[in-house]
N, CA, C and O of each residue as an XYZ file, in Angstrom:
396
protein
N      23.999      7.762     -7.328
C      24.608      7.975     -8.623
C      26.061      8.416     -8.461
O      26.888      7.827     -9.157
N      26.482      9.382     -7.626
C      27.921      9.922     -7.429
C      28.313      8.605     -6.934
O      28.298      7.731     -7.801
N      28.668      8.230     -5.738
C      28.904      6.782     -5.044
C      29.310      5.820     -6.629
O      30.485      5.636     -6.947
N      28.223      5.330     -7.418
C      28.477      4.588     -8.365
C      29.586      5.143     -9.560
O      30.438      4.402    -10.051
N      29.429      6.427     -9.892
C      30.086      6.997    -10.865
C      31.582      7.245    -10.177
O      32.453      7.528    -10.999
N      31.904      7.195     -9.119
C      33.094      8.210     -8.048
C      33.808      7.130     -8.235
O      33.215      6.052     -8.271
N      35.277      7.180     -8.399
C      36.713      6.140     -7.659
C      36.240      4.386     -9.220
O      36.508      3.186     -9.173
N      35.596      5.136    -10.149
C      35.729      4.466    -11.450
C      35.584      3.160    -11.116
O      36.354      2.244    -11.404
N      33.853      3.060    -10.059
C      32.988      1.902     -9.655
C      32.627      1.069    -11.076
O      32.664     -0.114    -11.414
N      32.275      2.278    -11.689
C      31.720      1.680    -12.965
C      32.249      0.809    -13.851
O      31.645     -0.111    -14.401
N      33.888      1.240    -14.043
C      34.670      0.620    -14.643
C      34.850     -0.505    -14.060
O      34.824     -1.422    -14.881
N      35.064     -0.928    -12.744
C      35.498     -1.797    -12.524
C      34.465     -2.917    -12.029
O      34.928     -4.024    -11.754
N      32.816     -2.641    -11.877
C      31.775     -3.716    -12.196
C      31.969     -3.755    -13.427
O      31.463     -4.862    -13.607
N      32.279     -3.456    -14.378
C      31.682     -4.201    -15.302
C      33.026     -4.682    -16.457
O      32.817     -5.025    -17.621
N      34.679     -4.585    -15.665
C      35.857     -4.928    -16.557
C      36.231     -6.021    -15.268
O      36.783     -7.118    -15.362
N      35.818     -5.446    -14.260
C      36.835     -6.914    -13.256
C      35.817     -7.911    -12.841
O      35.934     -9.136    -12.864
N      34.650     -7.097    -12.402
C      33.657     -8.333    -11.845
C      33.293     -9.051    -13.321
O      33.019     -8.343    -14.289
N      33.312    -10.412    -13.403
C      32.596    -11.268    -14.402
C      31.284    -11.685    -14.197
O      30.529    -12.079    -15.085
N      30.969    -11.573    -12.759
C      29.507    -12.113    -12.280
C      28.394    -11.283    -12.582
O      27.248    -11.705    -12.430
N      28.629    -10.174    -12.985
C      27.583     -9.351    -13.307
C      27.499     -8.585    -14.353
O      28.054     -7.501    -14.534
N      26.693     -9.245    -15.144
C      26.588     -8.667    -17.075
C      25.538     -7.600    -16.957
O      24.467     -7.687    -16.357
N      25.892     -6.847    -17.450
C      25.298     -5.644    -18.102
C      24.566     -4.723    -16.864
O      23.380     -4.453    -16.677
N      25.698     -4.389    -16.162
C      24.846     -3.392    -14.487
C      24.234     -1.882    -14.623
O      23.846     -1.247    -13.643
N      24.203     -1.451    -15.800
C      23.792     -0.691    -15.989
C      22.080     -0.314    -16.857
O      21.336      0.664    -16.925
N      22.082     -1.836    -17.433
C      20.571     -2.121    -17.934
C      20.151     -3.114    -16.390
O      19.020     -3.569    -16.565
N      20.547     -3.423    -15.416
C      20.150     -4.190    -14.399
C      19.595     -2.597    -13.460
O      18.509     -2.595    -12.881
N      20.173     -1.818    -13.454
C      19.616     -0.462    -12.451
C      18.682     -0.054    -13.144
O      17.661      0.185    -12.499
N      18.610      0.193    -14.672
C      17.389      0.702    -15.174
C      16.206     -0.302    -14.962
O      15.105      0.197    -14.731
N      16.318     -1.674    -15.016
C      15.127     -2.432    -14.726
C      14.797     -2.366    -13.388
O      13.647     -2.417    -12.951
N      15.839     -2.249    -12.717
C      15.326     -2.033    -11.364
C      14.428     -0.785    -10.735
O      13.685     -0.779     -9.753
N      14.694      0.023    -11.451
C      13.912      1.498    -11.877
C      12.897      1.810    -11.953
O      12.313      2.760    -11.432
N      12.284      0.403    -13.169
C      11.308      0.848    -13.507
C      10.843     -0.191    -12.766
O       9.688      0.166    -12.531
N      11.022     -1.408    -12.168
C      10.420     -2.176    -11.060
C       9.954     -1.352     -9.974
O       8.826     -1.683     -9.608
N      10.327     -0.632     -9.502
C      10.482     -0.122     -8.546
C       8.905      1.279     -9.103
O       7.778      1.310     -8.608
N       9.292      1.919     -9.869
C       8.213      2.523    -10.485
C       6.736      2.135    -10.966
O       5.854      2.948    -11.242
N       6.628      0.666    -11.018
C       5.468      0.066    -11.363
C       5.129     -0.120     -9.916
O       4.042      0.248     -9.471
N       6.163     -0.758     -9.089
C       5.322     -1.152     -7.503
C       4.366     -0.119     -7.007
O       3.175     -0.331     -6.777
N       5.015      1.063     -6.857
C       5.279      2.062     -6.460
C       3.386      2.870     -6.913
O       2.443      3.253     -6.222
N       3.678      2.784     -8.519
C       2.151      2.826     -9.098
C       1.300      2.209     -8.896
O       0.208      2.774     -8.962
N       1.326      0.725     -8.544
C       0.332     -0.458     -7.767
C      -0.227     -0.192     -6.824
O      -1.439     -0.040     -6.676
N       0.919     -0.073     -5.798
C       0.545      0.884     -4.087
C      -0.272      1.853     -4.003
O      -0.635      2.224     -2.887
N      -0.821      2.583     -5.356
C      -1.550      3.928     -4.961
C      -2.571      3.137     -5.438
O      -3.660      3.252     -4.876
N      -2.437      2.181     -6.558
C      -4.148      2.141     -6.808
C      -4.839      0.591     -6.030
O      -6.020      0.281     -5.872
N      -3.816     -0.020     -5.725
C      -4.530     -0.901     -4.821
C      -4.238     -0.526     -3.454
O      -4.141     -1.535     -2.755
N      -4.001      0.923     -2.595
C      -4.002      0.845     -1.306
C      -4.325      2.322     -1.230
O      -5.354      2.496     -0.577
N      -3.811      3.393     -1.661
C      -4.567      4.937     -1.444
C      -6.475      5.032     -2.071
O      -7.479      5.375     -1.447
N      -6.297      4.518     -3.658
C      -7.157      4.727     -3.921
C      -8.679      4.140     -3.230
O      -9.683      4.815     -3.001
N      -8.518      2.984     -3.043
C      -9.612      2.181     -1.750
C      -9.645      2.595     -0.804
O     -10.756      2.545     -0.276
N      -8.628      3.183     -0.074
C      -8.936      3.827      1.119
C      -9.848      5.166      0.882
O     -10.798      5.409      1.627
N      -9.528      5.923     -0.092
C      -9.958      7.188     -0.202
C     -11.513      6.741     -0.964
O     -12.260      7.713     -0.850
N     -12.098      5.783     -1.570
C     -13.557      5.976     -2.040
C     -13.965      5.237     -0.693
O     -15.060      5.718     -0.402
N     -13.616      4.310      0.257
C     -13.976      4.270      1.706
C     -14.075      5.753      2.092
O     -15.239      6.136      2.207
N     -13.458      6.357      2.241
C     -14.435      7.929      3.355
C     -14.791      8.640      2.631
O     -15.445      9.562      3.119
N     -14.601      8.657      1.138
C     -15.800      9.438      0.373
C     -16.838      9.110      0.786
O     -17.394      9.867      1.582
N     -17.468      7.892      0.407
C     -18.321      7.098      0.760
C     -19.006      6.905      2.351
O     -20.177      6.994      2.721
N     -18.057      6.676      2.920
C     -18.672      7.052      4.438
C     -19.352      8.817      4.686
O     -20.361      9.158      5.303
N     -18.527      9.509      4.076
C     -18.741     11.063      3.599
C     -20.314     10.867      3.734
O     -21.107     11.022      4.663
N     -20.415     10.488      2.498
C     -22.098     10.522      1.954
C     -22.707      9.694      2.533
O     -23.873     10.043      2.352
N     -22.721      8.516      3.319
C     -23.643      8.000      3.753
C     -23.893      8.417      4.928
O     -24.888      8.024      5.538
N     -22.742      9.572      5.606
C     -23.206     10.033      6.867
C     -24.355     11.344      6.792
O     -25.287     11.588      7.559
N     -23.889     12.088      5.537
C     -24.849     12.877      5.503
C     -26.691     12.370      4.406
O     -27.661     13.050      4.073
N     -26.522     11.686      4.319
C     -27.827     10.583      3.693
C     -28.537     10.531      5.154
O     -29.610     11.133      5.216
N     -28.144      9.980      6.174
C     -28.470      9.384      7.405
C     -28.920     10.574      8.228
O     -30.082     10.469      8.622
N     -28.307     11.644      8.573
C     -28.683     12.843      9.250
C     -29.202     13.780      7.978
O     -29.468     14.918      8.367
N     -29.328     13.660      7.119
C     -30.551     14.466      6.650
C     -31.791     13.612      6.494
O     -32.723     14.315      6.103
N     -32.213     12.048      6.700
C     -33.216     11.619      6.275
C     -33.600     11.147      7.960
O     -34.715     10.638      8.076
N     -32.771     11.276      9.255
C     -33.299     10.822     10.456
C     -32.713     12.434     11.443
O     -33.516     12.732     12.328
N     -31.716     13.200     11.357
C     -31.376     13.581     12.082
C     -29.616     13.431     12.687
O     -29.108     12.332     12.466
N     -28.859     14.324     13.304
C     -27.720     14.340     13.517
C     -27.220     12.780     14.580
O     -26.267     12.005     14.663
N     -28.374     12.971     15.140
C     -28.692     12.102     16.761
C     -28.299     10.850     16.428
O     -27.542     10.119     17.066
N     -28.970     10.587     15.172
C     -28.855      9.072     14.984
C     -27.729      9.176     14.043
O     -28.402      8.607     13.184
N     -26.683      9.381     13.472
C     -25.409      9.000     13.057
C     -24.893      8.213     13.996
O     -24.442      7.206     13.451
N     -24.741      8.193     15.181
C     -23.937      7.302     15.725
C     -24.039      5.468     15.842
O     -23.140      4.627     15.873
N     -25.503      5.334     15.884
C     -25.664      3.739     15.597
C     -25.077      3.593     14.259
O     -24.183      2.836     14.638
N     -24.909      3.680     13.290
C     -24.330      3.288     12.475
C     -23.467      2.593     12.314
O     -23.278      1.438     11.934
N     -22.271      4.398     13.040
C     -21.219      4.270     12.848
C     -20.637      2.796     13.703
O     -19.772      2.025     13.288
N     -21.435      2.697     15.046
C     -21.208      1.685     16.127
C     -21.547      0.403     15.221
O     -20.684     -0.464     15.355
N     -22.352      0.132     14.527
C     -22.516     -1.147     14.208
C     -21.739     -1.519     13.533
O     -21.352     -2.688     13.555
N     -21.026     -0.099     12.273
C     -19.766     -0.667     11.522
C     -18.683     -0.992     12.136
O     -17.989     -1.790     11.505
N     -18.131     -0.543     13.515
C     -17.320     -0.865     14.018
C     -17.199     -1.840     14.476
O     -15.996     -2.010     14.677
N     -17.918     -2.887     14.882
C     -18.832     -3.911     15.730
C     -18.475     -4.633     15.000
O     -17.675     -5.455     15.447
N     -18.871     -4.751     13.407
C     -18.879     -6.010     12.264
C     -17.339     -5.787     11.836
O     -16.841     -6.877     11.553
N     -16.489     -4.791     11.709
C     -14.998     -4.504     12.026
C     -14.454     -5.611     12.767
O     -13.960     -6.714     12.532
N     -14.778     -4.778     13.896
C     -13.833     -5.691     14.907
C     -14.034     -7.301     15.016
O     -13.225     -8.213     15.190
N     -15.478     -7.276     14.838
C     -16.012     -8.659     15.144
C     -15.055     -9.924     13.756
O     -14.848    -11.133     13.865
N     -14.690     -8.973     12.596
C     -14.104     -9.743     11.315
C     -13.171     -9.685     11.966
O     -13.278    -10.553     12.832
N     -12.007     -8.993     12.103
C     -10.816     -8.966     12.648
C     -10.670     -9.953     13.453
O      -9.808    -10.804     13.233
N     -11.493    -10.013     14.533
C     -11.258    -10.993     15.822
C     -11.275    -12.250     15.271
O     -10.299    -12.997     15.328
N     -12.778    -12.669     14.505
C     -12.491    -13.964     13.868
C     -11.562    -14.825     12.778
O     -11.332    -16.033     12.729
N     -11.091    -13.654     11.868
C      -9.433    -13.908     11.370
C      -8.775    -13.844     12.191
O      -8.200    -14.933     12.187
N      -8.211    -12.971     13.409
C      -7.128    -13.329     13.527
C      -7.444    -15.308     14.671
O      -6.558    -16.150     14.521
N      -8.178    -15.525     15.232
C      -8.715    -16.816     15.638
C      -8.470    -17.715     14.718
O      -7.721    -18.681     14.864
N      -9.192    -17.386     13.575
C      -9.490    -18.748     13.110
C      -7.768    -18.981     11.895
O      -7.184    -20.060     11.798
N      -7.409    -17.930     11.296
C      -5.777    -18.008     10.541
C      -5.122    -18.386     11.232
O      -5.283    -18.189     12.436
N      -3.733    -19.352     10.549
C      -2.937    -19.696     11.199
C      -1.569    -18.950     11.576
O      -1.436    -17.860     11.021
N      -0.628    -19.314     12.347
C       0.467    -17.859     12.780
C       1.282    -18.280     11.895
O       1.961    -19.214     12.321
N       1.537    -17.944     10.686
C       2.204    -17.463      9.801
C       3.935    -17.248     10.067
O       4.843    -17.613      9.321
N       4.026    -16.612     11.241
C       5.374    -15.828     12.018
C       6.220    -16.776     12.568
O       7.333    -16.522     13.027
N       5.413    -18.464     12.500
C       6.441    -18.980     13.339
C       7.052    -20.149     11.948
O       8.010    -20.896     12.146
């Protein structure tokens, strides 16, 4: 904001430059662009992550109160297993994107 306001930036985007109409409703849209992403990111990437280990939460204690502490670990091994095992076969079977 200083930077833009300082050495009368302002004045002179918007009296000398012709290429750029109205830069001051262009930062506010950018604003609130930036504010909607921003709100997206939590609910399509915090919030899924976080009912994932709620959820693991409770199904670990479901499992050791209805078998015992002992057996939590197959579980956890098999979820990792069908993990990795997805991973491996996307990244195989997708194409490289990067080149």
């Amino acid at each position: 904001h200083r930077k833009y306001m300082s050495n009368e930036v302002y004045y002179q985007v918007i009296h000398r430059d012709s290429r750029l109409a109205n830069p001051d409703q262009h930062m506010t849209e950018d604003i609130a662009h930036f504010c909607d992403g921003l709100a997206r990111l939590y609910s399509k990437l915090s919030k899924p992550i976080f009912d994932v280990i709620v959820l693991s939460i409770q199904l670990c204690m479901m499992i050791s109160a209805r078998a015992g502490a002992a057996s939590i670990l197959k579980p956890f091994l098999f979820g990792w297993m069908v993990v990795w095992a997805a991973g491996t076969t996307l990244r195989l079977v997708s194409p490289n994107f990067g080149q």
